[in-house]
C-alpha positions in Angstrom: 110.6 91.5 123.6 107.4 91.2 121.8 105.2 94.1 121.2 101.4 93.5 119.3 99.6 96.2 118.1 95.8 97.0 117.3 95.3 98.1 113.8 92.9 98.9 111.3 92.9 98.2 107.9 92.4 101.6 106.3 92.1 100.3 102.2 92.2 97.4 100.1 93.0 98.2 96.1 91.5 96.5 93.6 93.5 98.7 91.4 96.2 101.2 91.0 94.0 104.7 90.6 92.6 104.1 94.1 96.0 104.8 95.4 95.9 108.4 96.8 98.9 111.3 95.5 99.9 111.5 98.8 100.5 107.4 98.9 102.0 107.2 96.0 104.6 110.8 96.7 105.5 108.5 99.8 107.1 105.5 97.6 110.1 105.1 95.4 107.7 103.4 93.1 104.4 103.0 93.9 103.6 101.5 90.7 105.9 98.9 91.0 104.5 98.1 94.8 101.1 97.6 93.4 101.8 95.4 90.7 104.1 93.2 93.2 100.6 93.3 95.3 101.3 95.7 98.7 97.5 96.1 98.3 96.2 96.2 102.1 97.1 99.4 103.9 97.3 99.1 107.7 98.0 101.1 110.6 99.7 98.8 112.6 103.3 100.4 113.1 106.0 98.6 112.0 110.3 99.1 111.4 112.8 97.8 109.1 113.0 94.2 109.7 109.8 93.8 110.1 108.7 92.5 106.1 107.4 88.7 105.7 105.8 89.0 109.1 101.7 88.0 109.0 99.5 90.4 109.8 96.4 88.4 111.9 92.7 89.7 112.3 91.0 89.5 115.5 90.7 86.0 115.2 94.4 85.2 115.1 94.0 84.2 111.1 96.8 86.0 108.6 95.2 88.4 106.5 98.4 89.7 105.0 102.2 89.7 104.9 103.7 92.4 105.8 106.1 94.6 103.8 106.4 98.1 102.7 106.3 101.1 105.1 103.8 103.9 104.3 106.5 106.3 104.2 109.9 105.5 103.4 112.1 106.2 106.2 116.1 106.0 106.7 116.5 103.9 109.3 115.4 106.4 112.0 114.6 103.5 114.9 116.7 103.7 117.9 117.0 100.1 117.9 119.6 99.9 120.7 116.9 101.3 123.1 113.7 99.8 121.2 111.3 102.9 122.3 107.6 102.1 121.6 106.2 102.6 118.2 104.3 105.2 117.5 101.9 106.0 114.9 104.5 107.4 112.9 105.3 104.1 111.7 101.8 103.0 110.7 99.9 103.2 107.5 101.9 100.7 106.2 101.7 98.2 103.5 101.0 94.2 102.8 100.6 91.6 100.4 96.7 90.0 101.1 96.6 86.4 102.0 94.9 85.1 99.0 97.2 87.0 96.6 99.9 85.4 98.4 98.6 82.3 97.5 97.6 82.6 94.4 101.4 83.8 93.5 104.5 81.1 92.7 106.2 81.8 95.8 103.6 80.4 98.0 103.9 77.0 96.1 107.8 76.9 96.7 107.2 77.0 100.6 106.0 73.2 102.2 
């Protein structure tokens, strides 16, 4: 099954001390998350198994990748019944595009 969402984005860093208190009390190490480059907040909802998936615009284009939840969670998705998501598992967290590709990995991939 295949479920798309409608999301905004709801902040793009351009550095670390734009991250609120409450964003950063909602990682293990939010430092660590910035410098790696989860920069684009979203609130499309997403679960575990869900990082390295794009994140399109409205014009089917990838803007991100997606990878860290907003708020960690212990694996609380009923994944044998696959309810809908709610927004309970938005405000979540990407690598942009063009950081992406400006990063080593992006030249390892054909």
């Amino acid at each position: 099954m295949r479920n798309f969402y409608t999301g905004q984005i709801e902040q793009q860093l351009s550095n670390f001390n734009e991250m609120s208190k409450s964003d950063q009390e909602k990682s293990d190490n939010p430092k660590k998350d910035y410098d790696e480059g989860y920069t684009l907040k979203y609130t499309n909802p997403t679960i575990r198994g869900m990082s390295g998936t794009a994140v399109f615009n409205e014009q089917g284009e990838v803007v991100a990748i997606h990878g860290k939840p907003g708020e960690y969670r212990d694996n609380q998705y009923d994944y044998e019944n696959c309810p809908t998501l709610d927004e309970s598992y938005s405000h979540n967290w990407g690598i942009p595009i063009d950081i992406y590709l400006q990063s080593q990995l992006s030249n390892t991939i054909p």
